[in-house]
C-alpha distance (Angstrom), angle and dihedral (degrees) to the residues before:
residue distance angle dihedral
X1 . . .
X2 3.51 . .
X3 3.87 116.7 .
X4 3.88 142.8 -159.5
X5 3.84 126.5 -148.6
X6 3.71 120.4 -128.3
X7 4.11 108.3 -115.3
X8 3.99 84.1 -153.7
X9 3.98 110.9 46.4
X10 3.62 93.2 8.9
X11 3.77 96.4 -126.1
X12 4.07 125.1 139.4
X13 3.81 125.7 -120.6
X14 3.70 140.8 167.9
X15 3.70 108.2 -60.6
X16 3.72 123.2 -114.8
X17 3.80 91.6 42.0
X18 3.95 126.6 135.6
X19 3.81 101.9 -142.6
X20 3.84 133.4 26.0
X21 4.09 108.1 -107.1
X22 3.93 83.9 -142.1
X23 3.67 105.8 56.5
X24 4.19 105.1 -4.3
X25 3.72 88.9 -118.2
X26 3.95 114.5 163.3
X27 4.04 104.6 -106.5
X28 4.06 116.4 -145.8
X29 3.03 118.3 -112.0
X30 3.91 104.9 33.1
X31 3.29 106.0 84.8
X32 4.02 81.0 133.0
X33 3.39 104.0 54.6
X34 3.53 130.2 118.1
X35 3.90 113.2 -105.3
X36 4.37 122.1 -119.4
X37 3.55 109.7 -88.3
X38 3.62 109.9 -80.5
X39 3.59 102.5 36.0
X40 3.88 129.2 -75.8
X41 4.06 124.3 -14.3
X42 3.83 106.1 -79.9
X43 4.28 120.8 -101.4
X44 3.63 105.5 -110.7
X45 3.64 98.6 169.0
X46 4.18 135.7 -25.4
X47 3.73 118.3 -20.4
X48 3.79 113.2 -104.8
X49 4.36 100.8 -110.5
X50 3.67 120.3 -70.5
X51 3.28 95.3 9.2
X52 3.99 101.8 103.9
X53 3.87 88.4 -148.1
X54 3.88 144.0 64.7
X55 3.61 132.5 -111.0
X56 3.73 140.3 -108.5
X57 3.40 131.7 -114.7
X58 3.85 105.1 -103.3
X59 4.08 110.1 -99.2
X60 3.98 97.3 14.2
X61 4.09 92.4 122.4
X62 3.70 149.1 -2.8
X63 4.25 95.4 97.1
X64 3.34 148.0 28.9
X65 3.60 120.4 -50.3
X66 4.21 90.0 10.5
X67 3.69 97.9 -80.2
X68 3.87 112.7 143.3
X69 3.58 112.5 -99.0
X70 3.77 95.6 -117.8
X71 4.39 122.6 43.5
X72 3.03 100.3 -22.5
X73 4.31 90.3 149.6
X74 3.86 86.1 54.8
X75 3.41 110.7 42.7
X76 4.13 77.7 57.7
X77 3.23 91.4 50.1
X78 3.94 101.3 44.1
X79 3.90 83.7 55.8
X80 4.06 95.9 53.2
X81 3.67 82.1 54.4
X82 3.14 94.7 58.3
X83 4.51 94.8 46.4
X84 4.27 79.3 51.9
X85 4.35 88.4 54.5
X86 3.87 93.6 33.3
X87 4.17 84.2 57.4
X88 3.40 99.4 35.1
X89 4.09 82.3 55.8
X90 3.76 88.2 57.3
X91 3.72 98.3 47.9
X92 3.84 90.7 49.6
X93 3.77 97.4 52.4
X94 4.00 88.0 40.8
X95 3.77 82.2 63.1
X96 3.93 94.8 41.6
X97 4.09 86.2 54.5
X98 3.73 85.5 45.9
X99 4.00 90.0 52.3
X100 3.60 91.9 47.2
X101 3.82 92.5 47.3
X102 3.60 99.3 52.7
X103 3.81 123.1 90.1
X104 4.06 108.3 -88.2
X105 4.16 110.1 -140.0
X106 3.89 116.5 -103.7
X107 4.22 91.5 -115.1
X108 3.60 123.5 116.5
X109 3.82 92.5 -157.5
X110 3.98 139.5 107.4
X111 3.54 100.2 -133.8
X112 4.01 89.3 170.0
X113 4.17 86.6 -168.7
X114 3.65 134.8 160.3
X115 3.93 81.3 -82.0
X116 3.89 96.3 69.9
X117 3.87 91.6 28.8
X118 3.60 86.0 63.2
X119 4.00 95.4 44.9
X120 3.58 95.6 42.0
X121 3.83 91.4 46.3
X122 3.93 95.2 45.3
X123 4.26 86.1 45.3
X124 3.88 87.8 57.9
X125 3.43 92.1 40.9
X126 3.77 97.5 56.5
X127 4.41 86.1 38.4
X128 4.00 88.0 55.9
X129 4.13 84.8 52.0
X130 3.49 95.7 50.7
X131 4.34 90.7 52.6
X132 3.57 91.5 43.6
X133 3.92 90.3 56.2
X134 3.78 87.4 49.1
X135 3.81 93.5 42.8
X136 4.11 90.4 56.5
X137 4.16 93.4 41.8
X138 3.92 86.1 48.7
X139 4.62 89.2 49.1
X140 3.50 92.4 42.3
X141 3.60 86.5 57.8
X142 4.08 105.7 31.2
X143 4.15 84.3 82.1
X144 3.31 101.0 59.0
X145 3.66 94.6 29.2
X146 3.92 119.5 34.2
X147 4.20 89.7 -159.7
X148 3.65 87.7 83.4
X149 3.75 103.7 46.3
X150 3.68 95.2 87.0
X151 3.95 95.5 38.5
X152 4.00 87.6 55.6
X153 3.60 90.4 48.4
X154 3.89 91.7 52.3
X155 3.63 88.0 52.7
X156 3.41 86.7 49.6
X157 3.95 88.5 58.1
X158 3.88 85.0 49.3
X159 3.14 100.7 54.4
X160 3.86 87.2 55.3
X161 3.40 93.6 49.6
X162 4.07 101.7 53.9
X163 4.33 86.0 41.2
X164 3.75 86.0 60.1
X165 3.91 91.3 41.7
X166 3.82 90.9 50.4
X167 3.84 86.1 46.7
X168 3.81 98.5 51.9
X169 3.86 90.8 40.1
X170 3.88 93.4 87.6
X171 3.64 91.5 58.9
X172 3.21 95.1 43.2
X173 3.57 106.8 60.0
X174 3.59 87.6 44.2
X175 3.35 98.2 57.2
X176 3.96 85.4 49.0
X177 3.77 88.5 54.0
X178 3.57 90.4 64.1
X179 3.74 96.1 41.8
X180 3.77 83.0 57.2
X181 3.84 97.5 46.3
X182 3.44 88.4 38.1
X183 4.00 95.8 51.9
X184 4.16 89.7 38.5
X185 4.09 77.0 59.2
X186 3.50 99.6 46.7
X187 3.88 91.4 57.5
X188 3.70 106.2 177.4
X189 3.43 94.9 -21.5
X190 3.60 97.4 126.3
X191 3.65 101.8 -168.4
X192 4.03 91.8 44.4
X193 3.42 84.4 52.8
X194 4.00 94.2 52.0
X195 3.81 81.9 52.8
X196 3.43 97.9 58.8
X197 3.93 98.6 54.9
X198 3.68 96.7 47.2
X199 3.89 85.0 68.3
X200 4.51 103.2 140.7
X201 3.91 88.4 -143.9
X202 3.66 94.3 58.1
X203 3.74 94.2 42.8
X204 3.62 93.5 49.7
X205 3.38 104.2 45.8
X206 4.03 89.2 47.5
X207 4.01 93.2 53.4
X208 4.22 85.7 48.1
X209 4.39 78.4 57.7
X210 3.28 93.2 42.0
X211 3.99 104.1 50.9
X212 4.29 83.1 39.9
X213 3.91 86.4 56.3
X214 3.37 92.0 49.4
X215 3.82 89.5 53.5
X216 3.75 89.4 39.9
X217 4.27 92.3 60.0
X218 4.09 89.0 46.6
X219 3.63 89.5 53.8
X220 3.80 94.3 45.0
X221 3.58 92.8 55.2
X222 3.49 92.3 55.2
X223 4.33 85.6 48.4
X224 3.93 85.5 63.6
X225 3.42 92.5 41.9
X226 3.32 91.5 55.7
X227 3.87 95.1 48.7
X228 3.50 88.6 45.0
X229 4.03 90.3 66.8
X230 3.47 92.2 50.0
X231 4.24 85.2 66.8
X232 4.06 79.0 50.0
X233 3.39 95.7 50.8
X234 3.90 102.2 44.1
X235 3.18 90.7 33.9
X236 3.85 92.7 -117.0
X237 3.40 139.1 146.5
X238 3.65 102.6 -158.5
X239 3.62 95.3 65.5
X240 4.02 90.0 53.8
X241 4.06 94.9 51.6
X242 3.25 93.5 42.1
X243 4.30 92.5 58.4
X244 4.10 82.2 54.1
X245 3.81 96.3 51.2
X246 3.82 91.7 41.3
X247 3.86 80.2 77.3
X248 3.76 99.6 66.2
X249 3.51 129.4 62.1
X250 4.32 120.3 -107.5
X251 4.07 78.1 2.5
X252 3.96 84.9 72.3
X253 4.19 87.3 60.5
X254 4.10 83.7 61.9
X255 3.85 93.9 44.1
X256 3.93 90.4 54.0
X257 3.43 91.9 46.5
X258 4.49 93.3 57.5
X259 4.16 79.5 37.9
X260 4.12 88.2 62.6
X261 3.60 97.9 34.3
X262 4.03 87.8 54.8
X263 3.54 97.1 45.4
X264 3.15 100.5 48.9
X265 3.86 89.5 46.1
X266 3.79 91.2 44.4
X267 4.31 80.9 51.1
X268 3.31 103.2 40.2
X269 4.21 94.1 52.0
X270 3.94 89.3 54.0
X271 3.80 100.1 46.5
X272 3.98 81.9 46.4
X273 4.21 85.5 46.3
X274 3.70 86.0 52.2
X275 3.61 98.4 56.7
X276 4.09 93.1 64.7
């Protein structure tokens, strides 16, 4: 099926059509063609400028039933994927508060033990959910909307980036268990403890986390990109502060928050769009 792009949100439809089914722009070059049934797109709001008219509600006609004529199932679905990272973005700075809250033992040392391998493993765990959830929102939208192509790659990157992180932690903290036993061995032996921090392992392994954090900021960039062009495309806001306050900590609990209570308003109005 040949299809046209939309010069005003961007998205593709059937071509030959008179109005976007996204936003009820005008589209050039169809001043011929036959309107939807019923008459024009509905106004739902101001008309975009120089267009004399208003605009529809994305998905409100072009087939049976008032589904738009192209994705309308995913564009659903990217959004609940979004609710399920906007909540899981709550629950893990509830539990950051909750860790910052809660009285901190008296003991100066590492001790990098099963204790925090199991925290910092379950942490990056629950992080690598959270992108993944983004990731699929952001593909099930990059077809019908080319804006989030390049954001759901970058997650894509990120994703990469925290597996490998999560994969070289193990080593990691071992090797800093024997720098610390090591060191605590040492005593003020300065040159034994010289020794002990030139180890190879524990200089590898922390240049293979470096270059992956490296690769993990690049691909969270494009992540807040990415939910930065969901404010652009549903015209929203919320979506757009909450991609700035995703980048500082406890603020990020407030940014997930206007991230949920957009997509679910951005979902709820085209399930309700559908239904006409």
């Amino acid at each position: 099926m040949a299809t046209q792009r939309c010069p005003r949100c961007g998205a593709f439809g059937p071509a030959g059509t008179a109005f976007c089914a996204f936003c009820g722009a005008p589209l050039p070059g169809t001043a011929g063609a036959p309107l939807p049934p019923g008459g024009p797109p509905p106004t739902f709001g101001p008309p975009p400028p120089g267009t004399g008219g208003g605009y529809a509600a994305p998905g409100t006609w072009g087939t049976p039933g008032g589904a738009s004529p192209q994705f309308p199932a995913a564009e659903t679905t990217a959004l609940t994927y979004v609710i399920w990272a906007a909540v899981l973005i709550l629950v893990a700075g509830a539990l950051d508060v909750a860790a910052d809250l809660a009285p901190s033992s008296s003991s100066t040392g590492l001790h990098f033990g099963t204790a925090f391998l199991a925290v910092s493993l379950g942490a990056g765990l629950f992080e690598f959910v959270v992108v993944a959830l983004f990731y699929l929102g952001f593909r099930n939208l990059a077809p019908q909307d080319r804006r989030f192509s390049t954001p759901a790659k970058l997650a894509l990157l990120l994703l990469v980036a925290i597996a490998v992180v999560l994969a070289a932690l193990i080593p990691l903290l071992a090797a800093l268990n024997t720098l610390e036993t090591c060191v605590s061995s040492a005593g003020t032996n300065s040159t034994a403890a010289a020794a002990c921090i030139s180890g190879g392992s524990l200089l590898a392994v922390l240049g293979v986390v470096l270059v992956a954090g490296i690769v993990a900021l690049v691909g969270y960039i494009g992540l807040l990109i990415g939910v930065w062009r969901l404010g652009s495309r549903y015209q929203s806001p919320y979506f757009k502060a909450g991609a700035i306050l995703l980048i500082f900590p406890i603020l990020n609990i407030v940014g997930g928050v206007l991230i949920l209570l957009a997509a679910r308003s951005a979902r709820d109005a085209r399930r309700s769009a559908a239904r006409f």
